[in-house]
SEDO-356653 format. One record per residue: x, y, z of N, C-alpha, C, O in turn; residue in one letter. Coordinates in pm, whole numbers, plus 50000, padded with zeros to 5 digits. Example, Ala and Ser with C-alpha at 12.3 -4.5 7.8 and 13.67 -1.06 7.14 Angstrom:
REM SEDO-356653
513194943150780512304955050780513204967050780514244966850846A512854977550708513674989450714512905000350787513415011450804S
REM end
This chain:
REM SEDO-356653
514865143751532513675149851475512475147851568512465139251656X511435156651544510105157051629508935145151610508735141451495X508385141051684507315129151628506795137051492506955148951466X505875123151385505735135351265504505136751288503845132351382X504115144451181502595144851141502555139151009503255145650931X501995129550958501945120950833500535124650765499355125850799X501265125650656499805131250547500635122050421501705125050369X499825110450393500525103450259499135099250171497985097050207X499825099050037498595098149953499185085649893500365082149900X498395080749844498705064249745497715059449659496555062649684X497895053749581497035052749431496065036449472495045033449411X496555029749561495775015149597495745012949777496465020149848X495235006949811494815006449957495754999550038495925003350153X496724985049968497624980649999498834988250077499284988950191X499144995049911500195006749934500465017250041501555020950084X499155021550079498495033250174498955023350288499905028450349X498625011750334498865005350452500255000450450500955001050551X500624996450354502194991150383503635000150424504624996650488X503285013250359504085022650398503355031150486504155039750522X502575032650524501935035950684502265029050794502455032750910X502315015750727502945005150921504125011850925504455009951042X505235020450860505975023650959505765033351015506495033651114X505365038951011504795050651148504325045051246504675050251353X503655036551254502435032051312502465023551482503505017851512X501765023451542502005017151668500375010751726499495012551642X500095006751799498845003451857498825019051944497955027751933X499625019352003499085039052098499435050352031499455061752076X499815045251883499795059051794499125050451622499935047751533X498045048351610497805042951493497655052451407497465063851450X497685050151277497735055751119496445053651065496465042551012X495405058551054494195061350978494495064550797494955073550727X493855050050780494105050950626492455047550555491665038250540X492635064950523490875062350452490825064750317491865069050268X489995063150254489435065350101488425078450066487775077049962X488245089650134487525102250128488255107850083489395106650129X488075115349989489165129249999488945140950135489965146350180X487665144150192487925153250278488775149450395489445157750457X488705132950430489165128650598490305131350549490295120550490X491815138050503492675135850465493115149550594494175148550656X491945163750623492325170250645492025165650803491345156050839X492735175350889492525176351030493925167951089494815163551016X493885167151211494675165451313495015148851304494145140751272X496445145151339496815130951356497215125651226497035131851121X497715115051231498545110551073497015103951015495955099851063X497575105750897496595103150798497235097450655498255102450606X496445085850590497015082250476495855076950369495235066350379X495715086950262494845083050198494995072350095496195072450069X494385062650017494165058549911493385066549772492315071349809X493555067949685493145078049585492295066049482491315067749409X492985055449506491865046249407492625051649248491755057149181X493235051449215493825054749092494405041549074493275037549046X494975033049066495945021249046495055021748906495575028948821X494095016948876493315008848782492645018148681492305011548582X492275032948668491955038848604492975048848500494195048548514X492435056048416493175061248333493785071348389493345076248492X495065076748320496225084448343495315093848331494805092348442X494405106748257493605115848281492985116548405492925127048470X492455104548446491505104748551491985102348657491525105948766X493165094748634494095089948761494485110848837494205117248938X495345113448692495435130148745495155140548761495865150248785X493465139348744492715148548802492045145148956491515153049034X492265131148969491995127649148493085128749191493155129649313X493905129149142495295133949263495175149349281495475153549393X494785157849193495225173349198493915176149265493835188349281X492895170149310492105174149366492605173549546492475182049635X493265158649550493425158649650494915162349734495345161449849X495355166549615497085168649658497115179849760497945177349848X496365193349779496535203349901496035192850022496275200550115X495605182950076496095174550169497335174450233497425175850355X498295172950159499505167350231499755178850285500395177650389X499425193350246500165201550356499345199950503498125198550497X499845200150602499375200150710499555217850772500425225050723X498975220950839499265233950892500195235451030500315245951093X500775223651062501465218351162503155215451105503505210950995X503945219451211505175220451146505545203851204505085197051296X506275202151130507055186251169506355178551036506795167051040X505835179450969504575172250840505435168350744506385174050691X504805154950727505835151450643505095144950533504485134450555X505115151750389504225152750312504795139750205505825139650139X503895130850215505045115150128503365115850035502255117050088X503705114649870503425102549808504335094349731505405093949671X503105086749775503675065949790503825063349657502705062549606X504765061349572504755054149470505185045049460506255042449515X504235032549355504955017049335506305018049327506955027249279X506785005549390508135004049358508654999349237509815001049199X507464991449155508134993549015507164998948912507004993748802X506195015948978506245021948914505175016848846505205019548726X504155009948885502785006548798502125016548854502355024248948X501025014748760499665022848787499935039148693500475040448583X499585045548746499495060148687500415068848753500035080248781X501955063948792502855075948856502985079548796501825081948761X503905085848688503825099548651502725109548624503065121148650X501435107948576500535116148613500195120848727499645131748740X500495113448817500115118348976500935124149028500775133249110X501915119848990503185128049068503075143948991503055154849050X503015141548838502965155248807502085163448858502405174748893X500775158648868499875166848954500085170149074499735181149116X500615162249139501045169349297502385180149265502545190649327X503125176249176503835187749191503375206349111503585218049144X502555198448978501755213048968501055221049078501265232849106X500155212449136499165219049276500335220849357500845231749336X500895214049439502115216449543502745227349546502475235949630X503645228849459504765236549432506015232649563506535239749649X506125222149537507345219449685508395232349606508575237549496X509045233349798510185240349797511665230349741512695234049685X511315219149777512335207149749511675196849720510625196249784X511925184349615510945171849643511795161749595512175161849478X512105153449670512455141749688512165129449685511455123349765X513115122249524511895112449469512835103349442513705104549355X512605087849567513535081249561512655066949570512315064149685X512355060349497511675048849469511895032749519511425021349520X512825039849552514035020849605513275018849694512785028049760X512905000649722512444990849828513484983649764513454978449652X514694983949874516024974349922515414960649947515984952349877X514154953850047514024948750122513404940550014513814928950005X512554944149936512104936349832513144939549688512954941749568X513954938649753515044937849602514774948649478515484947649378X513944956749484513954969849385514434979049410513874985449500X515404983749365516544993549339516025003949241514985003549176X517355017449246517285027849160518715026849119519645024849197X518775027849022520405025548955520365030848826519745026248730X521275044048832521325051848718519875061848697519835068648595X518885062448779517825072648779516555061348715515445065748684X516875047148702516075037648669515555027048755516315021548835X514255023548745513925018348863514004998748809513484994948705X514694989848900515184979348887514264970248967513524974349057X514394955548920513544946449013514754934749001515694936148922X514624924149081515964910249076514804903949019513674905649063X515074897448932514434881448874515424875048794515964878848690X515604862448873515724852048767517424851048789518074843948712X518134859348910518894864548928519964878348883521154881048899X519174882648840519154889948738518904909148792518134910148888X519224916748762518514929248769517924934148649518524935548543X516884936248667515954938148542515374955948564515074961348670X515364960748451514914977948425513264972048424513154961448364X512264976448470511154982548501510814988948346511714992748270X509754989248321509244999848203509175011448182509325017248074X508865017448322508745032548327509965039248337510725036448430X510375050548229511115052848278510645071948328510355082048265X510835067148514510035082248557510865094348534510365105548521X512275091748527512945102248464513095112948371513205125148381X513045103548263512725108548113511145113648101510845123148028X510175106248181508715112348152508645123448204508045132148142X509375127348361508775138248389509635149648338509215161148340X511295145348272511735156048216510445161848053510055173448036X510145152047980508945156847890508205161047913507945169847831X507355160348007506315168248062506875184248125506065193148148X508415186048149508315200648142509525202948284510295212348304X509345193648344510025191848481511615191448457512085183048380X512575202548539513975201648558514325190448663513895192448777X514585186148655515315177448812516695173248763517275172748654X516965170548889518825166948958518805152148962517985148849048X519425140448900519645126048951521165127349057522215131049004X521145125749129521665124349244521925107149305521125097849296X523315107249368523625093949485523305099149589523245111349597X523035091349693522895092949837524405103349900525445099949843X524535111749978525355116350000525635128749943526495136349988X524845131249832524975141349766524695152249799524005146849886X524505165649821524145180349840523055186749796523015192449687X522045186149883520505187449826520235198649778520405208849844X519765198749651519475212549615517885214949625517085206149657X517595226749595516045230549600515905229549455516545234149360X514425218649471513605215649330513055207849338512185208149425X513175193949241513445181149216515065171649191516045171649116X514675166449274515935152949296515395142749239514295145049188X515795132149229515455120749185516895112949232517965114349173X516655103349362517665096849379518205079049376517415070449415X519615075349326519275063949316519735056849470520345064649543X519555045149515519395039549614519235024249564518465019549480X520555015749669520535006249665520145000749754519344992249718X520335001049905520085000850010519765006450123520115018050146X518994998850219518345010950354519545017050374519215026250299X520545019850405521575028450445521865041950330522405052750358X521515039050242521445045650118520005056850136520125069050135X518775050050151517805058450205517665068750308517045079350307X518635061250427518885068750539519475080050504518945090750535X520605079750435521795087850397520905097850336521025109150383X519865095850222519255105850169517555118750257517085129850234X517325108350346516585116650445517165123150513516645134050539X518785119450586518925128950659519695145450588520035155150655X519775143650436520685153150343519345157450408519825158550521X518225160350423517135170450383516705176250521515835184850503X517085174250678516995174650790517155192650824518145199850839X515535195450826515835210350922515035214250800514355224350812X515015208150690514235216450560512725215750574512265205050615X511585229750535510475226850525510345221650401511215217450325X509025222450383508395220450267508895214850133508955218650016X509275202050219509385188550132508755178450115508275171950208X508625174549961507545167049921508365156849930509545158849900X507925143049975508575132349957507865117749900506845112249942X508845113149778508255105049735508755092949661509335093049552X508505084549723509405070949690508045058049778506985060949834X508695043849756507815035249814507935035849981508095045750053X507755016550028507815015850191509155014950193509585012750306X509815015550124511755018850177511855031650163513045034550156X511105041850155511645056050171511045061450298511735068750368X509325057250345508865058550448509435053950526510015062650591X509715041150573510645031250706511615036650677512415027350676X512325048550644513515057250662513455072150732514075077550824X512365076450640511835089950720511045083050876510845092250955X510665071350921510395070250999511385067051126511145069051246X512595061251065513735060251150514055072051164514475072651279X514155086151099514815095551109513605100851215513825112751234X512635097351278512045104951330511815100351471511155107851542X512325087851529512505077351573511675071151638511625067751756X510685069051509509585058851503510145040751460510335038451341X510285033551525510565022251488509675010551466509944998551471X508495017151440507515008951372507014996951490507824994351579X505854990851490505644980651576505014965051548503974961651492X505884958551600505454946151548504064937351631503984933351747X503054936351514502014933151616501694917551646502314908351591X500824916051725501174898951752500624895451657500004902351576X500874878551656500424871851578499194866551539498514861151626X498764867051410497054865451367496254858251460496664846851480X495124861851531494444851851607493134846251544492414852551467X492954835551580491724829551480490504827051543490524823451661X489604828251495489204817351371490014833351259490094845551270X490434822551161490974836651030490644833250946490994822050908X489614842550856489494840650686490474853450614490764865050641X490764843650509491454848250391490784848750287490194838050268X490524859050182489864868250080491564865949966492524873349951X491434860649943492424863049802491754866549698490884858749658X491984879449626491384882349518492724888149399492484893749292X493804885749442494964885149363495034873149239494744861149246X495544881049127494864875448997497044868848973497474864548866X497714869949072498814865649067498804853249042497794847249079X499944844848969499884828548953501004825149116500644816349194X501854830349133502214825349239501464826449403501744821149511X500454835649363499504833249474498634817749501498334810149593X498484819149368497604802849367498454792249366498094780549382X499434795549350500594784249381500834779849539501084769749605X500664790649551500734788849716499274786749814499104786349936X498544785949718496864787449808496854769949757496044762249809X497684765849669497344751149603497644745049743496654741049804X498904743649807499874738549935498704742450047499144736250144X497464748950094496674748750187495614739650192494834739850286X495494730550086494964717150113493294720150112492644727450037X492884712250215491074716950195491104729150294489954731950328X491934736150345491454752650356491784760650316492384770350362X491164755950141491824764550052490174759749963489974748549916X489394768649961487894770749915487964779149782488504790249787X487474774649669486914782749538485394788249520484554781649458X485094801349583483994800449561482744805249398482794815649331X481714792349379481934795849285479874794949225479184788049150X479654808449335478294811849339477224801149427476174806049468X477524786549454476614777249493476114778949620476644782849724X475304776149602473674778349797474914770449903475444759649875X475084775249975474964769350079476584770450124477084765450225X477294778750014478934779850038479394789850183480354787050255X478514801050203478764806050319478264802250447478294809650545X477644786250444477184782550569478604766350545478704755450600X479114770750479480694757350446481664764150517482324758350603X481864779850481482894783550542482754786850691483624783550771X481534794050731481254794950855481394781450967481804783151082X481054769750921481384755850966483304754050945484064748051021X483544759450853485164752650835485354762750982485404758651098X485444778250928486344785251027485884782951152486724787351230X484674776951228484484770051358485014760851375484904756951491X485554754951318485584737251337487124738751297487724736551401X487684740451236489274743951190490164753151189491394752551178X489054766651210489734775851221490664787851124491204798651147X490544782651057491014788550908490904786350764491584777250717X490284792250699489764791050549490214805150452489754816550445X491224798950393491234812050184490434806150128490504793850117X489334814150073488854814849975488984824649879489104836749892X488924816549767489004824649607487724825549522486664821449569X487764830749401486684830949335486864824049222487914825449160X485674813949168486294808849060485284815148904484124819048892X486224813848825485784823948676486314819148578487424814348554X485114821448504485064809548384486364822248273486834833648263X486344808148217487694810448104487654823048030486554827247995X488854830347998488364842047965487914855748015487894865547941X487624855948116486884867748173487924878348185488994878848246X487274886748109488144901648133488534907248282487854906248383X489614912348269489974919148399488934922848454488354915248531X488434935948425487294946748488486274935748544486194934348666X485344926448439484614917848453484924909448612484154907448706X486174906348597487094896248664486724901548854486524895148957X486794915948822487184923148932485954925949036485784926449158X485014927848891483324930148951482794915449053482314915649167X483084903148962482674891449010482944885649149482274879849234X484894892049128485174885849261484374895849388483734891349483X484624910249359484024919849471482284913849516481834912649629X481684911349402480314907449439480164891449574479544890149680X481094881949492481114872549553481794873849692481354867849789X482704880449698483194879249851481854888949967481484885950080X481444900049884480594908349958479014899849994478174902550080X479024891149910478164885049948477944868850059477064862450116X479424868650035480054862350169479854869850273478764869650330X480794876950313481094890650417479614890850481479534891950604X478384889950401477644898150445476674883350565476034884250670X476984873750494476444861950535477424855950683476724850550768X478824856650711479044852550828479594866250931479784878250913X479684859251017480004866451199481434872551143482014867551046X481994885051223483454885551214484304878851270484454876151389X485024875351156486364868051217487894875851336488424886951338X488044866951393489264872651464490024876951333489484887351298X490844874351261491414881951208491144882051014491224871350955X490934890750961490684891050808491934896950735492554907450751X492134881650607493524882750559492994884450426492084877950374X493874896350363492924898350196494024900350137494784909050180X494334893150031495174894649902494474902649810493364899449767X495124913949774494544924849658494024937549746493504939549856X494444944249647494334962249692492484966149694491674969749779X492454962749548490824965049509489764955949569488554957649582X490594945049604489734931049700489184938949842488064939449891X490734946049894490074951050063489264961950039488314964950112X489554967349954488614987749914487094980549930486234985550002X486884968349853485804965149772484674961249896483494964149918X485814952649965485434942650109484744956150244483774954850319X485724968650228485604974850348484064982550282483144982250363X483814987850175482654992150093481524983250140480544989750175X481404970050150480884962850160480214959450296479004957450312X481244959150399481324959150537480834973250577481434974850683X480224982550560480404995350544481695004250653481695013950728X482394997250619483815002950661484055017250707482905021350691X484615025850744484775039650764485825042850736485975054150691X487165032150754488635032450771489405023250826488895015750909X490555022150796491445011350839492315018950974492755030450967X492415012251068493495020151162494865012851162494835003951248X495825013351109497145009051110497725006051235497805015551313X498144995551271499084994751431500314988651449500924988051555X500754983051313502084980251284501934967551175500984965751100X503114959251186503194949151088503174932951196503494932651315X502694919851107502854910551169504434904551128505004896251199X504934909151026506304903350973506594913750882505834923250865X507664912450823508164926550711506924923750628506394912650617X506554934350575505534934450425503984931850432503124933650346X503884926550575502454926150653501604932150722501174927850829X501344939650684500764956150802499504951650867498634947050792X499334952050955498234948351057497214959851088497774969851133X496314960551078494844968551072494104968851114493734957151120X493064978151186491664977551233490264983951135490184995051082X489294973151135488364980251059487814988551166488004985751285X487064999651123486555011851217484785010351098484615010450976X484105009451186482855014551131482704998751072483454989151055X480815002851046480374991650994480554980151052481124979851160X480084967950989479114955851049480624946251132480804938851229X481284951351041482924941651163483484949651231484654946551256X483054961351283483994968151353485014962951461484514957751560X486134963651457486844962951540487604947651472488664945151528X487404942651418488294932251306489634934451302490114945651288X490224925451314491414924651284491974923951089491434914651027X492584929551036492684929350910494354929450863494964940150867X494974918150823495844918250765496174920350613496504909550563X496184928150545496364927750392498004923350326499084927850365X497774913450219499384917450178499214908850010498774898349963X499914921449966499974922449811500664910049718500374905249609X501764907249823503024903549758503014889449746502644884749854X503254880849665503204865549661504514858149789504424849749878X505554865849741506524863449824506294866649985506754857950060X505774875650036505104877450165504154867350211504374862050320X502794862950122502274854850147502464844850148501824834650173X503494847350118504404824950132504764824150252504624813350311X505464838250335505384834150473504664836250550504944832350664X503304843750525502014844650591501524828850583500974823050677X501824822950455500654812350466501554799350525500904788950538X503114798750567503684787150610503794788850746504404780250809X503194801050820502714802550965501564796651000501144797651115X
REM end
């Protein structure tokens, strides 16, 4: 296949970057912005839509605004949205909206991340816990057959028809098997997580790039409301900071990350506090960090809405993608605004950050 042209849409900023590092290289980076217009023009592109957190109405009227994006006017385009791998946030509204506006000739909707143990089995999307395979809540099958939609559940290997597919997938070889059923076809919508992209990207023979390792001084932004995050921020000892509004905390960290070289900080919130509430506090408090020290060699942020909030803040322009530091770690450049040129690692996952943080 031909190098691509990447046009991907995604509901959180994480997402947008994690299945963008596979395309991605330092002499071919992935521009992942939050506009709806930068979506159009020349070079890969991957938007965030900011939907994760808002309502299914509102979630799918910002996708159908921005869904004529993914066509590119360039042949080789390879039109992906990113959906969770287990299917949070507002996918089926979004997806339905891209396929009302769209109208793919074929669309291909295969959800499996092998690598993080979520599977499709039986047209249902699966997670391992506890040793266990566990069904997911959503079931995207049955919703989008109610909403009006015919589709095909299909195995890998199977004989692609024109429509909707929906395929199950256990493994990368399984993914592979289903990108290349679709090889030579236009105007296919594709849509599954970062195990369906790091497949269409092998099929294109992009092998993704691994970038070096974090250089410091490095702050970490955890704004992940996960318990095994803080489980693991507990094991970083005193460079592991709660911040929790007091004078004089961003002239503590600016001294740690000189003098040691590395500081997570969190936000601390009194008992109770509602999500939304939860979300406002931490964005205020880190932005009002951000705004108080120098840029760091490299910026590590736990949470989707933490980096959106951070790059808003920084007055950011865009993230430039240039590969990953380890599986599940996508490595970044801020563009624009007061850190330009920052190094930015984001990563969602508790299990990732256990081996981000034992490096």
């Amino acid at each position: 296949m031909s190098e691509p042209v990447l046009r991907m849409l995604a509901d959180d900023l994480t997402g947008a970057l994690d299945s963008a590092a596979a395309f991605a290289s330092p002499a071919a980076p992935v521009a992942v912005r939050w506009s709806g217009p930068a979506v159009q023009g020349r070079g890969a592109v991957a938007l965030d839509s900011g939907t994760r957190e808002v309502g299914a109405a509102a979630a799918g009227a910002a996708v159908a605004a921005l869904a004529p994006g993914l066509w590119a006017e360039t042949s080789g385009t390879v039109a992906f949205k990113k959906l969770d791998s287990l299917l949070r946030g507002n996918e089926v509204a979004e997806l339905c909206a891209c396929l009302d506006i769209l109208l793919p000739t074929t669309c291909i909707i295969a959800p499996a991340f092998p690598a993080q143990r979520r599977i499709t089995r039986g047209g249902r999307q699966m997670q391992w816990v506890d040793g266990l395979w566990c069904t997911v809540a959503t079931d995207l099958v049955s919703s989008l057959r109610r909403a009006g939609f015919a589709l095909a559940e299909l195995r890998p290997g199977a004989r692609l028809p024109a429509g909707i597919a929906v395929f199950d997938a256990e493994s990368d070889a399984d993914l592979d098997a289903i990108v290349a059923a679709a090889a030579g076809q236009e105007d296919v919508l594709w849509v599954g997580s970062g195990g369906l992209a790091a497949a269409l990207a092998r099929a294109h023979g992009v092998h993704g790039s691994r970038a070096p390792a974090p250089a410091f001084p490095l702050l970490g932004l955890v704004g992940s409301e996960h318990p095994a995050a803080f489980a693991q921020l507990a094991r970083l000892g005193q460079r592991h900071v709660a911040l929790s509004g007091q004078r004089g905390e961003d002239r503590n960290i600016a001294a740690r990350l000189a003098g040691e070289g590395c500081v997570f900080a969190t936000v601390s919130l009194p008992a109770g506090t509602k999500r939304t509430n939860a979300a406002r506090l931490i964005a205020a408090r880190f932005a009002a960090l951000v705004s108080a020290l120098e840029p760091p060699k490299t910026l590590f942020v736990a949470g989707g809405e933490t980096l959106r909030s951070l790059c808003a803040a920084l007055g950011a322009d865009h993230l430039d993608v240039t590969g990953e530091i380890m599986p599940g770690v996508p490595c970044s450049i801020l563009r624009g605004g007061r850190w330009d040129g920052a190094r930015s690692s984001p990563s969602p996952a508790p299990s990732v950050s256990r081996s981000f943080f034992s490096n």
